[in-house]
N, C-alpha and C positions, 0 to 999 in steps of 0.2 A: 570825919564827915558826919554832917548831922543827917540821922532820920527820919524824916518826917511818919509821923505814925497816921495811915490814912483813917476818916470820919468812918461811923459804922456804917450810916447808910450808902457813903461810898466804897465800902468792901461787900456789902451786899452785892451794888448793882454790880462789880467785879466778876464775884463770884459767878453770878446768874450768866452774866458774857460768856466764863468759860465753860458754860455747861452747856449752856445754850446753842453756841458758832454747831461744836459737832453734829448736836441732834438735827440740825436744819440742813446739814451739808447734800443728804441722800436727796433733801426737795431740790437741793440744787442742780444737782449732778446734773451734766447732760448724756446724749443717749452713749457716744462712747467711751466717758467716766463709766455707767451704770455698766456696759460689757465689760468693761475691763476690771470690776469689779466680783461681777457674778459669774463670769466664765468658767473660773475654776473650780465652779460646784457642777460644772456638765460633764459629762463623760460620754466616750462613744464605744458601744454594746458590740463584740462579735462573737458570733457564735458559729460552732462546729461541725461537721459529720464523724460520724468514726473512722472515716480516710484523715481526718484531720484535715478538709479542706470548709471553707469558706461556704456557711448554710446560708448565712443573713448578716445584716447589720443594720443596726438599729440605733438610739441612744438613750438615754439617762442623765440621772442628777442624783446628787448624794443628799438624802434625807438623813441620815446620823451618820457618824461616822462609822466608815466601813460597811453602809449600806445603801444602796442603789436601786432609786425605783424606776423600772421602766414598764414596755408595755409586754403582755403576758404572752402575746402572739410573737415577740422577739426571740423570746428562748424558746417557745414552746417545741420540741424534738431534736433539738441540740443534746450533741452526745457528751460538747464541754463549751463554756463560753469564758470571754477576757473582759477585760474593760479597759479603755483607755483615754487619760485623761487629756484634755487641750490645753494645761498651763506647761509655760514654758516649751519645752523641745515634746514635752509627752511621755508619758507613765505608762505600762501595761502591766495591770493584775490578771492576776486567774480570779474566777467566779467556784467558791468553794460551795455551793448551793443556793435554796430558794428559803427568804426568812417568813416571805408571806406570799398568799397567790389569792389574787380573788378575780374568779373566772368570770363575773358578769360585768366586770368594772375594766375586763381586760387587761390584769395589773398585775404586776410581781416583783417584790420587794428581794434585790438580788447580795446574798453573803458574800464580801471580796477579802479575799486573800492578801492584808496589806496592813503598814501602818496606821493607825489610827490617826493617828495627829496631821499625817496625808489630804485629811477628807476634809474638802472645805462644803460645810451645809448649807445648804440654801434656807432661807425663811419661807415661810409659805404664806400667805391670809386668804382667811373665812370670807373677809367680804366677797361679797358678787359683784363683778365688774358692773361699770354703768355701760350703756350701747353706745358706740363713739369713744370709749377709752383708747388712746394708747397703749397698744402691747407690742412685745419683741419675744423673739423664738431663739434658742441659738439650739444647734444639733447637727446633725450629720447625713444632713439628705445626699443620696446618690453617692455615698462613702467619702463626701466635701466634709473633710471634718472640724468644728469648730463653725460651723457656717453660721449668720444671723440673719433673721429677718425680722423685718416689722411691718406695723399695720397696725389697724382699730376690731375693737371688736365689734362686732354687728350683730349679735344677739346673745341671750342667755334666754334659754331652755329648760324646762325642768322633763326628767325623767323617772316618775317613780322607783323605788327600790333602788335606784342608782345617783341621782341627784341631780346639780346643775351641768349641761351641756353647753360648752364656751364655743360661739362660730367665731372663728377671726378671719382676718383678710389677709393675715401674714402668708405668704406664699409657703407651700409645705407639699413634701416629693419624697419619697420611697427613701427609708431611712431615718428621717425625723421621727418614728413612729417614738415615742418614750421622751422626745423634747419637752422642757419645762417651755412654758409661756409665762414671760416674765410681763408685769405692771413697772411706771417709770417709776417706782421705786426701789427695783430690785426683789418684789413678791413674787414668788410664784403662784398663779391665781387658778392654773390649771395645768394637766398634762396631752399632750397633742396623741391623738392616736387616729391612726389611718387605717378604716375598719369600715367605710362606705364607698363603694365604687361605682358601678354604673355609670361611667361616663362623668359623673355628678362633680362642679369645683368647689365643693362644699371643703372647708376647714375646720375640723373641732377636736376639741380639747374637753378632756374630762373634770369638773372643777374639782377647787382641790378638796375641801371638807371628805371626798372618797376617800383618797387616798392618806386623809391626817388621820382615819381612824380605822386605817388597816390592822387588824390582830397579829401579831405574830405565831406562827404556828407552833407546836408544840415539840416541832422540833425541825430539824435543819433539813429542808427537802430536796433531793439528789437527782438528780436530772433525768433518772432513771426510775424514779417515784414517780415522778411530773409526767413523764409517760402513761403513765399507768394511768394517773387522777385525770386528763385529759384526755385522753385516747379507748378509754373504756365504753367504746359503741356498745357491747351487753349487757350494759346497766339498763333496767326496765323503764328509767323514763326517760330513756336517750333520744327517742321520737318529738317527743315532746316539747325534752327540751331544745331542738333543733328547730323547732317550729319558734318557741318563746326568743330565742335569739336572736331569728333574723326579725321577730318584732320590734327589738329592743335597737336593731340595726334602725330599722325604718322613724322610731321616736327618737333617735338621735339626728334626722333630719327635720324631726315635727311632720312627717308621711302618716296621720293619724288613719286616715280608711287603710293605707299599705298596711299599717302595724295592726289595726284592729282586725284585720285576717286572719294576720298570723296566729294573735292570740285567743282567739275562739277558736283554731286548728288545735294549738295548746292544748286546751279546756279539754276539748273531745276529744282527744286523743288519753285525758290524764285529768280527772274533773276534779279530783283531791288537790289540787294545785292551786294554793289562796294566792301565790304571786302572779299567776297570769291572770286569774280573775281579778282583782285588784287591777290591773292594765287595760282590761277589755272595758272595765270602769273608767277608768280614766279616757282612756280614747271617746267612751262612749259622750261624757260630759262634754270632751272637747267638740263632736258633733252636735251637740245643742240636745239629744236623747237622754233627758234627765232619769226619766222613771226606768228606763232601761239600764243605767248606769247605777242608778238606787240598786235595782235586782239583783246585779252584777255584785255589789261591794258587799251586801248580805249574804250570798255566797260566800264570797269568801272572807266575814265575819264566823258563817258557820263553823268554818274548819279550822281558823284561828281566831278565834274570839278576843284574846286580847294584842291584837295586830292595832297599833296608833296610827300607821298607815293607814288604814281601811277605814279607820273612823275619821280619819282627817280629810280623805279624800268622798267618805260619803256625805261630810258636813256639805262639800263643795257644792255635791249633785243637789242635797236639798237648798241649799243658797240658792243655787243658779235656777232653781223648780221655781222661789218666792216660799218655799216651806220656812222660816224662817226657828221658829222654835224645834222643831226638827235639827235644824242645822248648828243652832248653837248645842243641845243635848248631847250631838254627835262630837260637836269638836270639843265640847266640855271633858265628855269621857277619853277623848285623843289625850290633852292635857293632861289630867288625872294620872293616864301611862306612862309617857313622857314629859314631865312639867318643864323642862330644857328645850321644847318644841318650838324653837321661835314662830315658825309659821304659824303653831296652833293657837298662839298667843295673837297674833293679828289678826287669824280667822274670827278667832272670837271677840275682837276690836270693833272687824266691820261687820259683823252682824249685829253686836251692839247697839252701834250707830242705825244701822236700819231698823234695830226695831225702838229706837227714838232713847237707848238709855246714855248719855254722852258719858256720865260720871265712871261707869263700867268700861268703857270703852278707854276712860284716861288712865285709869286701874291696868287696863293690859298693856296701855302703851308705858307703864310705869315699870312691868313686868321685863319687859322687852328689853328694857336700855340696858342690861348686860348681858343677853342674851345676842342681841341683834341692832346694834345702832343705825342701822341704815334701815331696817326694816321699822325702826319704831318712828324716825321723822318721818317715814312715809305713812304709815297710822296718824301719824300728829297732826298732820296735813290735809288728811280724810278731815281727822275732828273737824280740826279749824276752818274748813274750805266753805 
């Protein structure tokens, strides 16, 4: 039989087909292709009393293998906890400790007791959802385990010290607390935690950038450590920090007067505290009280001087004053600390553009594009408009 030997440029465009079909499949998928895909990176959290009965349940998603991040109020006084997964018939590990906890993020990176090669990861992405995205939730509300939901998002948030705050409209009930909220691509773009009450049907998720740049601690924390690091009401700025908490509760709805209460409670209670100053700043810009928010972020420049938060957010106050060379100074020096600052690369985009230097302003959006692609067409946009 003869062979035909095929032309280069038709082994090219060959090639290019078989690489190509798979990369485009995940735009294809639809919504129960994408669950039955991603499923098996969820898991559903329970956790213990020392009777060995039933504290809570919660759930999760495997960020590496044989590690599980859920939310920090799931385990929090659990004397043991399990995990168990939703593929197939269902998996349960034991929870051999804590690989990271971070208390204001509400988060805790959980060590499982298990084969490795078991754990199916999920992807995560940096991007920040658009408002009106499709998103989908799967987790274990009311002990329904394996359950999904969907909906849109409907807003993104920012929170200082803690980041972007995802609302969705995905239906979400006692147990989804540590649910991944997945994008129709299979991203995980946040984590759901249910941490505002008052009657309130607010839905949010922590984005993810928190939780991708979780440390791991320096060593494996036992649940009976986690007690200790959580439960130590006689630590001296425990007042304090009770007050800075439930602000941080109230900026996860955008309750900027609620939150600004708390943290001038904070302050005076504990004025050494450049995180709640920094907050009592930012609330203050968001009432329109520039010069007061200026005072605010000085403050607490004094007590940590090189904080790129504080500079970044007092660039804001002098923006939003008309200060305008004030305000680029400010996020210049932001920069300077953090040069990987996407925001502070835009800050200094648009104040650029205000104070008429376009050339400068295309320099940062130049900066951006591996930093922040979605933040640099929206600078480009600025330019352009």
């Amino acid at each position: 039989m003869l062979i035909r030997k095929l032309p280069p440029w038709l082994a090219l465009v060959a090639l290019f087909f078989c690489f190509a079909v798979p990369a485009s499949r995940a735009a294809d998928e639809s919504l129960p292709e994408l669950i039955r895909r991603v499923k098996p990176s969820v898991v559903s959290v329970i956790t213990y009393n020392a009777k060995g009965e039933v504290a809570l349940t919660g759930s999760g998603f495997f960020v590496r293998p044989g590690q599980v991040l859920t939310n920090l109020h799931v385990v929090e006084g659990a004397h043991h906890a399990e995990v168990r997964t939703f593929e197939g018939k269902g998996k349960t590990y034991q929870v051999s400790g804590l690989k990271s906890v971070d208390e204001d993020g509400d988060l805790a990176v959980l060590d499982i007791d298990m084969p490795l090669e078991r754990a199916s990861v999920v992807e995560t992405t940096e991007a920040v959802p658009e408002e009106g995205e499709r998103v989908f939730v799967i987790g274990n509300p009311l002990r329904l385990e394996g359950s999904v939901a969907d909906g849109i998002v409907s807003a993104v948030r920012e929170v200082p010290g803690l980041g972007r705050i995802v609302q969705i409209t995905a239906p979400i009930s006692h147990g989804n607390s540590g649910s991944p909220v997945f994008n129709m691509k299979g991203q995980v773009v946040g984590v759901v935690t249910i941490r505002v009450m008052n009657g309130q049907n607010i839905n949010l998720a922590l984005g993810a950038p928190r939780f991708d740049s979780l440390k791991p601690a320096g060593h494996l924390i036992s649940f009976e450590e986690l007690a200790r690091i959580t439960g130590d009401e006689q630590r001296p700025d425990a007042i304090s920090d009770w007050w800075y908490r439930n602000g941080l509760n109230s900026l996860w709805l955008g309750n900027y007067d609620s939150a600004l209460g708390y943290f001038e409670t904070a302050v005076n209670k504990n004025p050494q505290r450049a995180d709640a100053w920094i907050q009592v700043g930012f609330c203050k810009v968001k009432q329109g009280k520039n010069q007061d928010a200026i005072r605010a972020f000085e403050q607490a420049l004094k007590l940590r001087p090189n904080s790129y938060e504080a500079l970044n957010k007092l660039g804001d106050a002098y923006y939003y004053a008309g200060n305008y060379y004030k305000a680029l100074d400010a996020y210049k020096r932001a920069v300077s600390l953090r040069p990987d600052l996407a925001e502070g690369h835009y800050n200094l985009g648009a104040v650029h553009l205000e104070l008429g230097d376009r050339a400068a302003a295309l320099a940062q959006a130049a900066l951006l594009k591996p930093l922040d692609p979605a933040l640099q067409q929206k600078l480009l946009r600025e330019i352009n408009h």
